[in-house]
N, C-alpha and C positions, 0 to 999 in steps of 0.2 A: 369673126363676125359676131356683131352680141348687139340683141333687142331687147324688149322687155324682160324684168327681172323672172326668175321661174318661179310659181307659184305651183308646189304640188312636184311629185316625183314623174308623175306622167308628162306632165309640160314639159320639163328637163328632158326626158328622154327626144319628145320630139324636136328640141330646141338642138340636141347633139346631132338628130338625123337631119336638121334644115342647113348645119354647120359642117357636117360631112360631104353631104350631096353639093351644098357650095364650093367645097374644097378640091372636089373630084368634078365639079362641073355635070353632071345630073342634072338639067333644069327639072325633069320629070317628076322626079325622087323629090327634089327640092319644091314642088307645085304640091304634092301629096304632102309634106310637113306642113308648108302656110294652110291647108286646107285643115290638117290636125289642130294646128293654133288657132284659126279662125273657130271651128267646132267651141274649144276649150275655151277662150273668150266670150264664145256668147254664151256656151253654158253659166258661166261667172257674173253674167250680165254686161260684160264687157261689150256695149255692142259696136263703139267705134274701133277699137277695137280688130272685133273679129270681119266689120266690114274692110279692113283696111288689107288684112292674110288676106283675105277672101277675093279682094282686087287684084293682090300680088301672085297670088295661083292663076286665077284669070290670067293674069300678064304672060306669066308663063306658059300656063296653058296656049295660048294662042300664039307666042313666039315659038313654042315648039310643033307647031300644029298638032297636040292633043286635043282629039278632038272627046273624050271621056273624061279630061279635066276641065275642057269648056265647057261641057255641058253642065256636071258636077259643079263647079265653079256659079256659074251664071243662075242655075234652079235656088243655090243656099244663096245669091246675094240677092233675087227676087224673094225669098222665104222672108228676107231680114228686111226688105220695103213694107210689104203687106202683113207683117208679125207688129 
């Protein structure tokens, strides 16, 4: 599975946890990495970007019925409307 290029040692790391939790099927695991990259893209200005992790944790989040990833999810994609 391979997305954007990794910029920075921390991005890589969370890019191996978004590629693990895929592999093992963790959507949970895998909703907490998109939520890291989303962070780490808008830190970088990146903000299509990190609005796109930010949809796909969402996604997650509510196919798994997490409901502390919905919320977490949905509060950083309203922060990045009104930012």
């Amino acid at each position: 599975m391979s997305f954007i290029r990794c910029q920075g040692r921390n991005c890589c790391c969370v890019f191996q946890v978004l590629n693990i939790a895929h592999d093992i099927g963790d959507r949970t695991l895998e909703a907490r990495a998109y939520a890291g990259l989303g962070h780490a893209a808008r830190s970088k200005g990146d903000h299509a970007q990190a609005k796109s992790f930010h949809e796909k944790q969402l996604d997650n989040a509510l196919q798994t019925k997490d409901r502390v990833g919905y919320i977490s999810s949905g509060t950083t994609l309203c922060q990045q409307l009104y930012s």
